[in-house]
N, CA, C and O atoms as a GROMACS GRO file, in nm:
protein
  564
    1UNK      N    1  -5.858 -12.716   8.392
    1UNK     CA    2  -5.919 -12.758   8.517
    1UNK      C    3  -5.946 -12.908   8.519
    1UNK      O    4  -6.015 -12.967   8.602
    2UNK      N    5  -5.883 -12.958   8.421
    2UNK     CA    6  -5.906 -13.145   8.397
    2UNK      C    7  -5.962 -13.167   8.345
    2UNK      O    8  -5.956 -13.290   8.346
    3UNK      N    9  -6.056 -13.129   8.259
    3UNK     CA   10  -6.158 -13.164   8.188
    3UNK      C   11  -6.068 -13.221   8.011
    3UNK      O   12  -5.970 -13.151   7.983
    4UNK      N   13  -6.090 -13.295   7.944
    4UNK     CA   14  -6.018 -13.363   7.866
    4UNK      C   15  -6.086 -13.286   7.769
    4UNK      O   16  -6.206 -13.257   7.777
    5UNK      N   17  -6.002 -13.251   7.669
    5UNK     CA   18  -6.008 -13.145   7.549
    5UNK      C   19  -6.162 -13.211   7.461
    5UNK      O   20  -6.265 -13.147   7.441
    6UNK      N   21  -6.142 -13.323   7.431
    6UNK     CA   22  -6.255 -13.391   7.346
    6UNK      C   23  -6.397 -13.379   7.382
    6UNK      O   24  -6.499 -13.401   7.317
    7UNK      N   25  -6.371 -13.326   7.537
    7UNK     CA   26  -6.467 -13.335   7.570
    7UNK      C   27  -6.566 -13.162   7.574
    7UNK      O   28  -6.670 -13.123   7.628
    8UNK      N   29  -6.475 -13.110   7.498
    8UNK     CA   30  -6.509 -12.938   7.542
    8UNK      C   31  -6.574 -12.886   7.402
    8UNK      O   32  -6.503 -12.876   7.302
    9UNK      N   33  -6.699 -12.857   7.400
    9UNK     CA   34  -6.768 -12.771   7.270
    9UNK      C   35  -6.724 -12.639   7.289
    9UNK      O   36  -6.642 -12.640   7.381
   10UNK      N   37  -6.736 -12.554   7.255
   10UNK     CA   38  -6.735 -12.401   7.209
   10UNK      C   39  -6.803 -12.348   7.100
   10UNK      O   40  -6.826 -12.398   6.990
   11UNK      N   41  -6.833 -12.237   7.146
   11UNK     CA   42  -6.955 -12.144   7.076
   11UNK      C   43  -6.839 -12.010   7.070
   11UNK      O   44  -6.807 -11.949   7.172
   12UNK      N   45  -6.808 -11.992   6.994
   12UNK     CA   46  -6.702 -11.877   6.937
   12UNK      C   47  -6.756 -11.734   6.898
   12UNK      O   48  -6.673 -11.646   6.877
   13UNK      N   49  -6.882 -11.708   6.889
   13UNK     CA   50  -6.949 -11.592   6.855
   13UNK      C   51  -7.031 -11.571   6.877
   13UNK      O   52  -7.116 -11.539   6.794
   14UNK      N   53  -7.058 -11.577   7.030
   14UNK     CA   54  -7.167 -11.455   7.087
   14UNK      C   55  -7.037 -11.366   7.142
   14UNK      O   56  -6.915 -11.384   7.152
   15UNK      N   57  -7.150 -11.240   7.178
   15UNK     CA   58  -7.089 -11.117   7.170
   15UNK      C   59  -7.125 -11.083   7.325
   15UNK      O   60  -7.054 -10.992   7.366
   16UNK      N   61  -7.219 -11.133   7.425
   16UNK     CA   62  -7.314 -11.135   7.518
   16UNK      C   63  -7.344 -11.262   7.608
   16UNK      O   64  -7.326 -11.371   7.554
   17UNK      N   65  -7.373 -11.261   7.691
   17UNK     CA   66  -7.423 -11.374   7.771
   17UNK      C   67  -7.556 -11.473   7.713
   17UNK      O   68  -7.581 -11.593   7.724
   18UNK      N   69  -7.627 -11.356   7.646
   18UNK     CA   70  -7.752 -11.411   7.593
   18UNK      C   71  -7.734 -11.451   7.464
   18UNK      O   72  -7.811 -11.538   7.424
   19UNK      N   73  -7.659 -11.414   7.394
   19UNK     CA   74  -7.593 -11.503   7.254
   19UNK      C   75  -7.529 -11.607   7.272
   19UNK      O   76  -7.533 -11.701   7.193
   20UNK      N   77  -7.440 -11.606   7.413
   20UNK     CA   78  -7.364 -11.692   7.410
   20UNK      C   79  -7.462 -11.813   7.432
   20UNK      O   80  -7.447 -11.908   7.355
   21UNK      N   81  -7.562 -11.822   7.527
   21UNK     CA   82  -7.686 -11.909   7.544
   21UNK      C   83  -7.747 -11.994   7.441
   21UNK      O   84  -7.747 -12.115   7.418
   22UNK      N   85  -7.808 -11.875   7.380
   22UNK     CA   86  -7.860 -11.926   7.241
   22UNK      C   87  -7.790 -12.012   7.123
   22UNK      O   88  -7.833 -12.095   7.042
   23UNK      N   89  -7.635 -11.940   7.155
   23UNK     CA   90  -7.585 -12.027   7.049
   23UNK      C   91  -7.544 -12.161   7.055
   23UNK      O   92  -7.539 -12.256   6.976
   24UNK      N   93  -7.512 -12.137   7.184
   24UNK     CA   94  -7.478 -12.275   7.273
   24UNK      C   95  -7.581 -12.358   7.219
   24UNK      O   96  -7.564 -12.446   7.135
   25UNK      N   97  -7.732 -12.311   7.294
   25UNK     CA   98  -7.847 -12.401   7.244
   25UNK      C   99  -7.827 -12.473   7.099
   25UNK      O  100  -7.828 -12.596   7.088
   26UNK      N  101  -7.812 -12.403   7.012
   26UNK     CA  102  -7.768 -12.461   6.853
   26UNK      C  103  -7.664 -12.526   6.855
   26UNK      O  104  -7.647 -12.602   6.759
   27UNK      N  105  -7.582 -12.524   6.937
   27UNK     CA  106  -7.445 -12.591   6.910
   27UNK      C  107  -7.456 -12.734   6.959
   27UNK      O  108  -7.399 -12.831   6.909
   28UNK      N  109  -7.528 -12.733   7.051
   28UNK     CA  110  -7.569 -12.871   7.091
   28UNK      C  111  -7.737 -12.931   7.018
   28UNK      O  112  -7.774 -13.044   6.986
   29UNK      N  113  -7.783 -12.844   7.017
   29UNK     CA  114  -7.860 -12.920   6.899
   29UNK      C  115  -7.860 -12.980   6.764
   29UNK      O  116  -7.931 -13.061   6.706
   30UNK      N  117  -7.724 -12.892   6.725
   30UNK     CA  118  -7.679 -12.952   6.593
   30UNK      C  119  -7.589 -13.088   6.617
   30UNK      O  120  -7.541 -13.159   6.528
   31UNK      N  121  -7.578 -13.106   6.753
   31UNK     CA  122  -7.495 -13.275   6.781
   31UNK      C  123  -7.575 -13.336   6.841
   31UNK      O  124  -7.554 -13.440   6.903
   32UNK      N  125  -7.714 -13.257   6.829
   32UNK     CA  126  -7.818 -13.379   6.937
   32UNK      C  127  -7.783 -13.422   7.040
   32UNK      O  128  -7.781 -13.541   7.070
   33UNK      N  129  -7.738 -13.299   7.133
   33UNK     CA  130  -7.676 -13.330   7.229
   33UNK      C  131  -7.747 -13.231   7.382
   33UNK      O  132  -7.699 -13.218   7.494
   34UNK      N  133  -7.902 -13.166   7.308
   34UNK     CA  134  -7.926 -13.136   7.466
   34UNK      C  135  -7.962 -13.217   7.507
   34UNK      O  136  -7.989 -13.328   7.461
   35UNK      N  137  -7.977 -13.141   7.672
   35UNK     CA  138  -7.978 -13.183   7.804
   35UNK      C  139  -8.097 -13.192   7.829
   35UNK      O  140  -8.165 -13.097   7.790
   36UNK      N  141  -8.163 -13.294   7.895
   36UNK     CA  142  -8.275 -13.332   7.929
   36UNK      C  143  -8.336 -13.338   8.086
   36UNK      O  144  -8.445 -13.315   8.139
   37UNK      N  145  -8.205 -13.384   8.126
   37UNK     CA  146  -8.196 -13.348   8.296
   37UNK      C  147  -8.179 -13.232   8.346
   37UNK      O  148  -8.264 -13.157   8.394
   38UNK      N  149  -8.003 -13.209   8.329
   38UNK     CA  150  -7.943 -13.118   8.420
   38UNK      C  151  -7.813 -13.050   8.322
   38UNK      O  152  -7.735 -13.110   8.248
   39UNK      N  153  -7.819 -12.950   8.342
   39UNK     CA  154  -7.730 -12.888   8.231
   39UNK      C  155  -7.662 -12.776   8.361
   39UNK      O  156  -7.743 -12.710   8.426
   40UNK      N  157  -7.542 -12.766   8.385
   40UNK     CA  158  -7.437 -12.730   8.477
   40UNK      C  159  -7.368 -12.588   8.375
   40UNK      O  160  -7.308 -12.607   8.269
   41UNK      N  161  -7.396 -12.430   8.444
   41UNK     CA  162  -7.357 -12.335   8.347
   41UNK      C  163  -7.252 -12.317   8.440
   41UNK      O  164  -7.258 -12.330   8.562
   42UNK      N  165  -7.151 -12.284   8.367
   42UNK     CA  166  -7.002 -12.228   8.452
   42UNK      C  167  -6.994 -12.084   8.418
   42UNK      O  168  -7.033 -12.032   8.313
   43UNK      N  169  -6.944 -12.032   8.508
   43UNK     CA  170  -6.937 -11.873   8.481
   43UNK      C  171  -6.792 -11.816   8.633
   43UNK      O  172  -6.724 -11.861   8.726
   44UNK      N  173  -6.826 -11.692   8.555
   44UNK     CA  174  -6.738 -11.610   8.668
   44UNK      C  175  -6.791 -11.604   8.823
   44UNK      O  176  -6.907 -11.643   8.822
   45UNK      N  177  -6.747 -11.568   8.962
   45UNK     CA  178  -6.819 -11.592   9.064
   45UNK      C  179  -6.939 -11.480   9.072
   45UNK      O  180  -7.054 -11.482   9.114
   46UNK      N  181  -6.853 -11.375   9.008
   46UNK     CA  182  -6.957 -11.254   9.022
   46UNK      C  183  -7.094 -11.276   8.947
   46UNK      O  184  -7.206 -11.242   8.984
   47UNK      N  185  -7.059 -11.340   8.838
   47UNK     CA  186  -7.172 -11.344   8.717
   47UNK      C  187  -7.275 -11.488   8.759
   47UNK      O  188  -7.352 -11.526   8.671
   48UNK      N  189  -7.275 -11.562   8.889
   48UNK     CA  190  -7.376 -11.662   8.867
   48UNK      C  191  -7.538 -11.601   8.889
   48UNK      O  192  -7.636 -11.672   8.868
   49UNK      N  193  -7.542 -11.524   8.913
   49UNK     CA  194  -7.702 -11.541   8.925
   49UNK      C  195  -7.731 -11.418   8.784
   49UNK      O  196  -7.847 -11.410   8.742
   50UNK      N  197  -7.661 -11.362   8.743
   50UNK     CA  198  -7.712 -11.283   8.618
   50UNK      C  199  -7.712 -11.426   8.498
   50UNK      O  200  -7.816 -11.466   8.446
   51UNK      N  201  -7.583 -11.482   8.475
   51UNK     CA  202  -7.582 -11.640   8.395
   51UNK      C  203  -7.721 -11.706   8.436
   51UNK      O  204  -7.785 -11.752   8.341
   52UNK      N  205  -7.771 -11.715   8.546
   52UNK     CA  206  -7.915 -11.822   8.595
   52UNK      C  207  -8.002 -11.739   8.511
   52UNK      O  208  -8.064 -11.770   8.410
   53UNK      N  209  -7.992 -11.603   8.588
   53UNK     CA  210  -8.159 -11.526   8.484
   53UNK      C  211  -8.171 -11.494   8.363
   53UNK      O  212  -8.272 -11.457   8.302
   54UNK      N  213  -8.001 -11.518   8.307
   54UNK     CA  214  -8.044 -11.495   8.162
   54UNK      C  215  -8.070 -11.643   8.075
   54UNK      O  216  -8.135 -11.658   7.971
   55UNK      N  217  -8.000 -11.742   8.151
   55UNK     CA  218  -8.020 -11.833   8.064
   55UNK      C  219  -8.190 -11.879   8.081
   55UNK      O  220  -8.244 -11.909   7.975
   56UNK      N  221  -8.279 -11.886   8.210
   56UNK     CA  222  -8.379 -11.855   8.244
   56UNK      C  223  -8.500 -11.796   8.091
   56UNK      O  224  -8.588 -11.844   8.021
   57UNK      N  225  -8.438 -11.690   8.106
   57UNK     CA  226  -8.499 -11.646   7.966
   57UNK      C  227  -8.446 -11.661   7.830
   57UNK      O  228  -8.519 -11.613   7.742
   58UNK      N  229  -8.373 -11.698   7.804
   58UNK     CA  230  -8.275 -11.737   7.661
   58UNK      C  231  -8.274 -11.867   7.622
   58UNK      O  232  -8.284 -11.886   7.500
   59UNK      N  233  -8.264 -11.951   7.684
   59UNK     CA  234  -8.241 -12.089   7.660
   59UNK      C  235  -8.381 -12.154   7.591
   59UNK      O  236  -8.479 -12.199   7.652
   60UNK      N  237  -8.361 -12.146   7.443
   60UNK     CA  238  -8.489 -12.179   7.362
   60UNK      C  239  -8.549 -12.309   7.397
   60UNK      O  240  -8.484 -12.413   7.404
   61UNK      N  241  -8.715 -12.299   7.426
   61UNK     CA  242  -8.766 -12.433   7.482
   61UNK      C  243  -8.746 -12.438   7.630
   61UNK      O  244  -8.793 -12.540   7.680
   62UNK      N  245  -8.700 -12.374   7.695
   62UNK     CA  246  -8.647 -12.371   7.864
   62UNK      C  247  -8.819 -12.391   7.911
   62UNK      O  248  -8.838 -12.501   7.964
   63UNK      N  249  -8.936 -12.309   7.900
   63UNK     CA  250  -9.030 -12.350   7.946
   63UNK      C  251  -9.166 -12.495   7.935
   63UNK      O  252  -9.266 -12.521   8.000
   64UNK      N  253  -9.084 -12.571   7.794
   64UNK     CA  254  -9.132 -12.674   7.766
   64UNK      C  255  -9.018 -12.778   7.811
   64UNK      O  256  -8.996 -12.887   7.757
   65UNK      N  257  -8.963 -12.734   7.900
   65UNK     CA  258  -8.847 -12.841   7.967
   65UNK      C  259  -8.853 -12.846   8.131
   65UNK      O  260  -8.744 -12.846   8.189
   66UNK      N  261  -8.979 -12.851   8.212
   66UNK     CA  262  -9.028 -12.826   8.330
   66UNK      C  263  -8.915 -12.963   8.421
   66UNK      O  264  -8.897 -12.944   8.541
   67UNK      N  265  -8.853 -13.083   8.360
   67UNK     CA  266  -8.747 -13.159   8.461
   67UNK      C  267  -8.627 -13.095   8.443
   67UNK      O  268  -8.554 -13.096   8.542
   68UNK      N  269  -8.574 -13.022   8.316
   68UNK     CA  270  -8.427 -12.958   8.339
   68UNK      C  271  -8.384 -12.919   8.445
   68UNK      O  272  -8.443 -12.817   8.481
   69UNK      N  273  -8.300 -12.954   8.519
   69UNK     CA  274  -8.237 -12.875   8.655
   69UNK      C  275  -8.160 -12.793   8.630
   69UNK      O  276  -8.096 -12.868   8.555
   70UNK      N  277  -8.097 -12.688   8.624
   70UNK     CA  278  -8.002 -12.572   8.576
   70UNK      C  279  -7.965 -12.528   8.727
   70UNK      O  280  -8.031 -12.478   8.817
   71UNK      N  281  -7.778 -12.587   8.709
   71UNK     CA  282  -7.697 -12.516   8.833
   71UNK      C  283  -7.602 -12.438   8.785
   71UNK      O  284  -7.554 -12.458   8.673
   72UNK      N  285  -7.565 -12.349   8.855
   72UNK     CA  286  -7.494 -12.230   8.797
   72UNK      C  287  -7.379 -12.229   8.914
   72UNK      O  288  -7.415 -12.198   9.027
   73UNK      N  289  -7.237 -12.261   8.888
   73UNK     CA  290  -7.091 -12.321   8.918
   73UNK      C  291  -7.021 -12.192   8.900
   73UNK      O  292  -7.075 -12.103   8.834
   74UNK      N  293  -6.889 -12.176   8.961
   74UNK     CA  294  -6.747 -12.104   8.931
   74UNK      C  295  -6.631 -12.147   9.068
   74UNK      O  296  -6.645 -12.168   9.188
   75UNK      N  297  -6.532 -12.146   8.987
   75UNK     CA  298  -6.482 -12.160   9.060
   75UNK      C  299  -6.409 -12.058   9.220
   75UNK      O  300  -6.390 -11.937   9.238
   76UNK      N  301  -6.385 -12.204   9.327
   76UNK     CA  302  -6.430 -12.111   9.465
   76UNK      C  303  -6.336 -12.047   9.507
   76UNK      O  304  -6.259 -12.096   9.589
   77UNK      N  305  -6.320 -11.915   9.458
   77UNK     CA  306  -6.189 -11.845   9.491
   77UNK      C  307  -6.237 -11.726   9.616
   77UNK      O  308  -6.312 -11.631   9.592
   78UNK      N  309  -6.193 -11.747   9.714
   78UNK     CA  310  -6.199 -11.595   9.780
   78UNK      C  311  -6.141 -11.454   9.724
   78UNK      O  312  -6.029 -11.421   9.683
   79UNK      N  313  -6.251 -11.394   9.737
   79UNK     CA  314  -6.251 -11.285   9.645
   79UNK      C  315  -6.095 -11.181   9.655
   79UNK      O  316  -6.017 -11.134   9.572
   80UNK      N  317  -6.103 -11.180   9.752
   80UNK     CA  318  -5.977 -11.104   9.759
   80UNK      C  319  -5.815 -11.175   9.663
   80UNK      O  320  -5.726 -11.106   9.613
   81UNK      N  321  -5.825 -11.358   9.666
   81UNK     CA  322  -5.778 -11.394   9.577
   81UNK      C  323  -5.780 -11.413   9.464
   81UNK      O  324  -5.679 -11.461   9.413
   82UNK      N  325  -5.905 -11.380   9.376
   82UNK     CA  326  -5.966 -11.354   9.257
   82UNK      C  327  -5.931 -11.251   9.175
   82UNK      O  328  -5.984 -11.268   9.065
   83UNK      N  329  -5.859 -11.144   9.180
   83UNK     CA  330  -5.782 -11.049   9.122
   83UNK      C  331  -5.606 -11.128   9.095
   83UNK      O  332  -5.513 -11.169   9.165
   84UNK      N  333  -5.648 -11.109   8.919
   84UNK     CA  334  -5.510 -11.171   8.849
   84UNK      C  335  -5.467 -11.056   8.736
   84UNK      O  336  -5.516 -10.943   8.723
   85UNK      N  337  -5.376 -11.110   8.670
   85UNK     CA  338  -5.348 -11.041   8.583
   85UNK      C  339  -5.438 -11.039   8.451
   85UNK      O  340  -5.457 -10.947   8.372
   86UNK      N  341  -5.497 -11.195   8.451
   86UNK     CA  342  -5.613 -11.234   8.349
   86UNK      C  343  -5.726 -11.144   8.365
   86UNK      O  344  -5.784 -11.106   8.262
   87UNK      N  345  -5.770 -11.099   8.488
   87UNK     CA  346  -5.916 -11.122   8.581
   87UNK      C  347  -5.875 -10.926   8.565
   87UNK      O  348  -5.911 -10.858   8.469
   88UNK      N  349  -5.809 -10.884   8.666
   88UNK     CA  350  -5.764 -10.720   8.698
   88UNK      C  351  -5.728 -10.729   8.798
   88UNK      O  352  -5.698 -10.830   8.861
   89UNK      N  353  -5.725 -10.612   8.830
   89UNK     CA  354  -5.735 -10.565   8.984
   89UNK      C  355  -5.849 -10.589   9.070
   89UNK      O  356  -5.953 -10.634   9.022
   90UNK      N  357  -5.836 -10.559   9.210
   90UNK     CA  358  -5.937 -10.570   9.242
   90UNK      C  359  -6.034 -10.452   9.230
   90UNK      O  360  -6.152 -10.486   9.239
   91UNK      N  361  -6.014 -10.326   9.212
   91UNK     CA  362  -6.130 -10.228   9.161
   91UNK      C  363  -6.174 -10.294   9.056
   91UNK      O  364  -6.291 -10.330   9.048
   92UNK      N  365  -6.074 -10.320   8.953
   92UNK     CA  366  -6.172 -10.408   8.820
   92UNK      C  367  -6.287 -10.467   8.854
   92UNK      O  368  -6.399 -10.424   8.825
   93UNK      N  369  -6.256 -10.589   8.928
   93UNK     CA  370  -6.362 -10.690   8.936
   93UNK      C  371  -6.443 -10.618   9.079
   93UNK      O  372  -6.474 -10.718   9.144
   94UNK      N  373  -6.473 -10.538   9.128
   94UNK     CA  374  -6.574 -10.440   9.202
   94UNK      C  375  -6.647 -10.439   9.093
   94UNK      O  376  -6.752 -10.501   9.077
   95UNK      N  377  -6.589 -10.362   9.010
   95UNK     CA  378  -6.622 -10.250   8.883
   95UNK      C  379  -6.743 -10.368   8.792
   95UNK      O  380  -6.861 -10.364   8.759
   96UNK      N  381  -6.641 -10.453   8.782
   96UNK     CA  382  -6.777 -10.579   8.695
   96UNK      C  383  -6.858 -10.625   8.769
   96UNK      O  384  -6.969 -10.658   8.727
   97UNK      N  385  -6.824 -10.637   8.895
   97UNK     CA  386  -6.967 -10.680   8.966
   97UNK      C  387  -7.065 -10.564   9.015
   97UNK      O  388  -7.178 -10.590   9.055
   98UNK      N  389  -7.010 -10.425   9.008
   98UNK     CA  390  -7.109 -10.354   9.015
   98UNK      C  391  -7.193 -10.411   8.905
   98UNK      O  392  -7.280 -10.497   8.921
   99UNK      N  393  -7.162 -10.359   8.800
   99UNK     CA  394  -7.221 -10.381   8.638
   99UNK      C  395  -7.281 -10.507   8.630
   99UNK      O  396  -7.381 -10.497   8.559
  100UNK      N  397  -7.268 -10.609   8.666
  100UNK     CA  398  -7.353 -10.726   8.731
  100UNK      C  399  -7.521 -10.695   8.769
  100UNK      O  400  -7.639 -10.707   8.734
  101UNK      N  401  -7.437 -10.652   8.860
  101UNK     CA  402  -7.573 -10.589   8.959
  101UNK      C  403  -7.678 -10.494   8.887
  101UNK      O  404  -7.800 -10.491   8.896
  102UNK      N  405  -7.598 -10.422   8.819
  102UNK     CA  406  -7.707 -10.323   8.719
  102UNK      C  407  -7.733 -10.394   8.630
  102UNK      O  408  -7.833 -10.336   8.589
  103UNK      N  409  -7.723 -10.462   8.577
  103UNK     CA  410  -7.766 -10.536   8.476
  103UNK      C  411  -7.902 -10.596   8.507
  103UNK      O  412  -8.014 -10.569   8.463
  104UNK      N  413  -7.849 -10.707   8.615
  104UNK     CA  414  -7.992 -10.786   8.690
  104UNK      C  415  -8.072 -10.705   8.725
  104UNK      O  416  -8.189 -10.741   8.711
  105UNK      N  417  -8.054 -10.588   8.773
  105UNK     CA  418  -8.187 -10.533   8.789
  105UNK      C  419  -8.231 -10.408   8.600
  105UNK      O  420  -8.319 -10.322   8.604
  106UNK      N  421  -8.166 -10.428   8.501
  106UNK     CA  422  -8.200 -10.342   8.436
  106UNK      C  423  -8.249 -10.431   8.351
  106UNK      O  424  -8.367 -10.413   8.321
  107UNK      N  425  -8.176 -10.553   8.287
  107UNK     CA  426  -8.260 -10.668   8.210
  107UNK      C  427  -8.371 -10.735   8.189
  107UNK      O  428  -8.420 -10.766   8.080
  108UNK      N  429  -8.424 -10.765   8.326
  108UNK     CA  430  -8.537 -10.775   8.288
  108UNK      C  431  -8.654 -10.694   8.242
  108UNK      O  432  -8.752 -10.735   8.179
  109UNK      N  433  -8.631 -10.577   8.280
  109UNK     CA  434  -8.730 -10.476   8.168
  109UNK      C  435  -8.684 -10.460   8.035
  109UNK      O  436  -8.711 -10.358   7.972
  110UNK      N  437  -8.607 -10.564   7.979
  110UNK     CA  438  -8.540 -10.528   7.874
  110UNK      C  439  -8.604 -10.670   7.805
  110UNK      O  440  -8.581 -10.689   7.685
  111UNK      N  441  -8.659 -10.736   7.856
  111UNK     CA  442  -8.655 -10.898   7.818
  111UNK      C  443  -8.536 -11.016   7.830
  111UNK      O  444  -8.548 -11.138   7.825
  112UNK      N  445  -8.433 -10.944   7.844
  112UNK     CA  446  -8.288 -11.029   7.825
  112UNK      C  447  -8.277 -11.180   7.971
  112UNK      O  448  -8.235 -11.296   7.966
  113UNK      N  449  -8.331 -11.105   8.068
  113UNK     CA  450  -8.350 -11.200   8.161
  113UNK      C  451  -8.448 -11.201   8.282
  113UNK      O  452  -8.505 -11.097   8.316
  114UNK      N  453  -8.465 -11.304   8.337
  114UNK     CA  454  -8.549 -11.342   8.439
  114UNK      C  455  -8.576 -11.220   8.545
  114UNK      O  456  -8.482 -11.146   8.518
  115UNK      N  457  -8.641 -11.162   8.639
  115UNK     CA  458  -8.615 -11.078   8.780
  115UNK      C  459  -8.541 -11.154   8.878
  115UNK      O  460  -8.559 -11.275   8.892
  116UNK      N  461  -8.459 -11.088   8.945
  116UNK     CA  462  -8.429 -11.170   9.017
  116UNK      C  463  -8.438 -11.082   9.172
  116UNK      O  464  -8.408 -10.963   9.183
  117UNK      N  465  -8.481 -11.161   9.273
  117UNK     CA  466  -8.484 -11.052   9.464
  117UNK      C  467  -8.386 -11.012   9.452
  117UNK      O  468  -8.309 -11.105   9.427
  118UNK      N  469  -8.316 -10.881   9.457
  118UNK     CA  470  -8.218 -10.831   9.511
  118UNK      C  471  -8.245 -10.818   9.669
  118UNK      O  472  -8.360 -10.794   9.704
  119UNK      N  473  -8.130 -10.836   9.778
  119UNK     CA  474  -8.169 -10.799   9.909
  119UNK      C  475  -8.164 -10.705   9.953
  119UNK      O  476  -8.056 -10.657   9.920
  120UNK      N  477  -8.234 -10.617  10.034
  120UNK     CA  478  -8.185 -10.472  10.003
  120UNK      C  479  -8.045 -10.424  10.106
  120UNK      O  480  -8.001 -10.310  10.112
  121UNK      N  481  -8.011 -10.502  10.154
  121UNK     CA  482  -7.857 -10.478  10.182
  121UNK      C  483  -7.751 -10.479  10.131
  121UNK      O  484  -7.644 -10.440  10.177
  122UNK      N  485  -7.784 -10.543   9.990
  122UNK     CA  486  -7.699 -10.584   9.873
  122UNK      C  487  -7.729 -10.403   9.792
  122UNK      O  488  -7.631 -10.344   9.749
  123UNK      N  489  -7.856 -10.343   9.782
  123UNK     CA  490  -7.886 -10.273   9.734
  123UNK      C  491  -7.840 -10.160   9.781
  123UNK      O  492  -7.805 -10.074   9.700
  124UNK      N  493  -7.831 -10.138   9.901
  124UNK     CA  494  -7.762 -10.001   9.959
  124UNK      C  495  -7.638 -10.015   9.980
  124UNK      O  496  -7.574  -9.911   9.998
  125UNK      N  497  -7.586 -10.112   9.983
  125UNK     CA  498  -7.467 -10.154   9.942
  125UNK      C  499  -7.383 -10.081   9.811
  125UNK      O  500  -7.301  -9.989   9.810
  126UNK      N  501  -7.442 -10.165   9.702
  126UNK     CA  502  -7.456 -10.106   9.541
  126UNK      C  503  -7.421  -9.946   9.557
  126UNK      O  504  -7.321  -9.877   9.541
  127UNK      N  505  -7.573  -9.920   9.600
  127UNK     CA  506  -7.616  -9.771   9.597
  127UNK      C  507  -7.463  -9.695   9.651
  127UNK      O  508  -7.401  -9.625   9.571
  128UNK      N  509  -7.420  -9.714   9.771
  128UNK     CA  510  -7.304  -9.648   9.808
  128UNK      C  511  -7.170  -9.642   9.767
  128UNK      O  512  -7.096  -9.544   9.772
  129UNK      N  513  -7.134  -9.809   9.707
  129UNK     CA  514  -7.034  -9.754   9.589
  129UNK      C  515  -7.039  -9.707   9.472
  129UNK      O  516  -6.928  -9.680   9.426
  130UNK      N  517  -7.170  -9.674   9.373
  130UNK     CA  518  -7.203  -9.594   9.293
  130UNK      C  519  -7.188  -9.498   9.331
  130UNK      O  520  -7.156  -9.419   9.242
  131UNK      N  521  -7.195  -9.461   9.415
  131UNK     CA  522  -7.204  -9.272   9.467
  131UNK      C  523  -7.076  -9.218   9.477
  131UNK      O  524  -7.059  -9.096   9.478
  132UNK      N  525  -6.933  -9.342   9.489
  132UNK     CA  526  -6.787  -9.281   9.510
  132UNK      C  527  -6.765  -9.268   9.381
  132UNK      O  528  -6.673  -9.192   9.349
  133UNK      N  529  -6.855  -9.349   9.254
  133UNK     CA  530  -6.828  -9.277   9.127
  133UNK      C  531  -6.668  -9.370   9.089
  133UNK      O  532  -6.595  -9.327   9.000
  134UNK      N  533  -6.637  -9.474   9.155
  134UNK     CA  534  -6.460  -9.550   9.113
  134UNK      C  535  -6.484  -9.658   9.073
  134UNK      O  536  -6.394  -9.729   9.029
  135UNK      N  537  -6.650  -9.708   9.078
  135UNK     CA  538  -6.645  -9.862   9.028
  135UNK      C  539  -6.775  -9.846   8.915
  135UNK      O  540  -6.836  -9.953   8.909
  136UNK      N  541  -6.840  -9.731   8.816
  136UNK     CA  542  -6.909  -9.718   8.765
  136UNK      C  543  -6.806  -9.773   8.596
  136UNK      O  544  -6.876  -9.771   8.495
  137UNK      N  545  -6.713  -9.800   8.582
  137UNK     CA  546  -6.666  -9.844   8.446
  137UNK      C  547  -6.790  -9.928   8.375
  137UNK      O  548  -6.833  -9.886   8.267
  138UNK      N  549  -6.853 -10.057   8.441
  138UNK     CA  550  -6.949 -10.069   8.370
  138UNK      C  551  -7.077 -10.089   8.363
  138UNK      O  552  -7.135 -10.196   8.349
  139UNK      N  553  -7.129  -9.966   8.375
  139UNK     CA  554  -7.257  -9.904   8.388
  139UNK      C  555  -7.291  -9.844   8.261
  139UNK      O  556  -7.226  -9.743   8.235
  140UNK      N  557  -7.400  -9.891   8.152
  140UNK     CA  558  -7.407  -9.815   8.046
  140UNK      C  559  -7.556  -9.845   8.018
  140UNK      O  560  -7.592  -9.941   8.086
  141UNK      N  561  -7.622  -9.810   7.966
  141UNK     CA  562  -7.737  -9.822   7.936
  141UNK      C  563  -7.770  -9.907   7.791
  141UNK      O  564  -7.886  -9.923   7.754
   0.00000   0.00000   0.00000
C-alpha cells in the first residue's frame, strides 16, 4: 500500500487481537518507540470498532496516557467489493462480521475489551441473521 518496508515493525506471535496489542506494546517499547500523541490502528473494515475496544483495554498504560489519540483505519472498500480470494466469499466475511459483533458484545464481560453502544438496529439486524443459522461459523464461546 506504499508504505516503505523499513518502515514496517511486526509482532509475529499473537494468536488474538489482544496479544497482538500487547505485544505490539513491547515491540515498540523495546525501540523506544511509543506513541505519545496519536497512534493510527489498521485493521479489517469489519473489525474497527472491536480493534478500538480492545486496544481500549489492552494497550498497557492506555489510562495513564489521557493525550494519546487512537484512530482506527481500513481500507475503503465497498463491501460488496471486499470479498477476494485472500478475504472469502461474501458469506465468509458476513460470517466474520457476525462474529465481530458477538464478540463486542461478549468481551467485555470477559475483560478483553471496552463496551461498546450497539444500535439496536444493528442488533435486530444481527439477531435475524443468526436465526438463518448460514453465518454462525464464528460464534464460539
Amino acid at each position: 500500500m506504499g508504505v516503505n518496508r523499513n518502515k514496517i515493525l511486526l509482532e509475529p506471535n499473537a494468536t488474538n487481537t489482544g496479544e497482538n496489542i500487547k505485544f505490539s506494546h513491547r515491540v515498540l517499547q523495546q525501540m523506544n518507540l511509543l506513541p505519545e500523541e496519536k497512534i493510527i490502528l489498521v485493521q479489517m473494515p469489519y473489525m474497527e470498532r472491536r480493534t478500538y475496544a480492545t486496544f481500549m483495554k489492552q494497550w498497557p498504560g492506555f489510562s495513564e496516557a489521557p493525550d494519546l489519540q487512537v484512530l482506527v483505519t481500513s481500507p475503503q472498500i465497498p463491501m460488496l467489493d471486499y470479498p477476494s480470494e485472500e478475504v472469502g466469499s461474501l458469506r465468509d466475511v458476513i460470517s466474520a462480521m457476525i462474529g465481530c459483533l458477538y464478540r463486542i458484545q461478549l468481551y467485555p464481560l470477559k475483560g478483553f475489551q471496552i463496551h461498546q453502544t450497539i444500535p439496536t438496529n444493528v442488533l435486530q439486524s444481527y439477531q435475524l441473521l443468526l436465526k438463518t443459522n448460514m453465518y454462525n461459523d464464528h460464534i464460539s464461546n
